[in-house]
C-alpha positions in Angstrom: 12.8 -19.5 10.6 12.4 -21.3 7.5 11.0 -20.1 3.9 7.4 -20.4 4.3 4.9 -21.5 1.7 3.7 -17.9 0.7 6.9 -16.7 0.6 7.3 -18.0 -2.7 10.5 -19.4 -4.2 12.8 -17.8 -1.8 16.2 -19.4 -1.9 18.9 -18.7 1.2 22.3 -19.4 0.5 26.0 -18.7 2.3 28.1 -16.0 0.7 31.6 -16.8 1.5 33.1 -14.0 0.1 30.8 -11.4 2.5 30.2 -14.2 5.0 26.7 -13.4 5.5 23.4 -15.7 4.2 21.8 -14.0 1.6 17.8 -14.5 0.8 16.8 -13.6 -3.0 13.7 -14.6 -5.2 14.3 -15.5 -8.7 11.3 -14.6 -9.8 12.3 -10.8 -8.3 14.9 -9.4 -10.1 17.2 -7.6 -7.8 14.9 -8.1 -4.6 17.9 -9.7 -2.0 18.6 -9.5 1.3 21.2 -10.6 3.7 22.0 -11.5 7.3 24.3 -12.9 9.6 21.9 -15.7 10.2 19.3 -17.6 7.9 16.6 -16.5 10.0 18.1 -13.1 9.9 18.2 -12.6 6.0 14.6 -14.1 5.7 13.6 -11.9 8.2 15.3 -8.8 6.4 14.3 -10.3 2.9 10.4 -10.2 3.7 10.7 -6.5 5.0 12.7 -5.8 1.0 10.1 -7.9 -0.9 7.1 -5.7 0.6 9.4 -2.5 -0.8 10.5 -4.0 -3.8 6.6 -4.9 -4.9 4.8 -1.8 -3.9 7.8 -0.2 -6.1 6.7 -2.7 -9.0 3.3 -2.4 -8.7 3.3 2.0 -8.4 5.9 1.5 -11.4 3.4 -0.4 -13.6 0.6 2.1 -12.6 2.4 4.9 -13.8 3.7 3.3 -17.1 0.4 2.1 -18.3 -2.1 5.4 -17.4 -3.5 6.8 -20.0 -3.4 10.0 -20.3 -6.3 12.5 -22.2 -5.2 15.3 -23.9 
């Protein structure tokens, strides 16, 4: 499974250290996945990016209500 054009700018790379692949976004601070195979962190990394932007988006609702007194 490779990155697919609207999955943005999703970079997969090798960890040595952990030996796993790990998917991230730069664009998504902190959104990153990993697994023991490319296809695996991709796979993982699309399931975190749906998370990580509902999180965003009811983050940037709450912080920009107004509220009436």
């Amino acid at each position: 499974m490779e990155p697919e054009p609207e999955d943005g700018n999703v970079i997969v790379v090798w960890n040595e250290e952990d030996s796993v692949f790990v998917a991230s976004d730069p664009e998504l601070e902190g959104c990153v996945a990993h697994g023991v195979s490319k296809e695996k962190a991709l796979s993982e990394f699309k399931l975190v990016r749906k998370d990580w932007l509902e999180i965003q988006d009811d983050r940037s609702r709450r912080r920009f209500t107004p509220t009436f007194e």
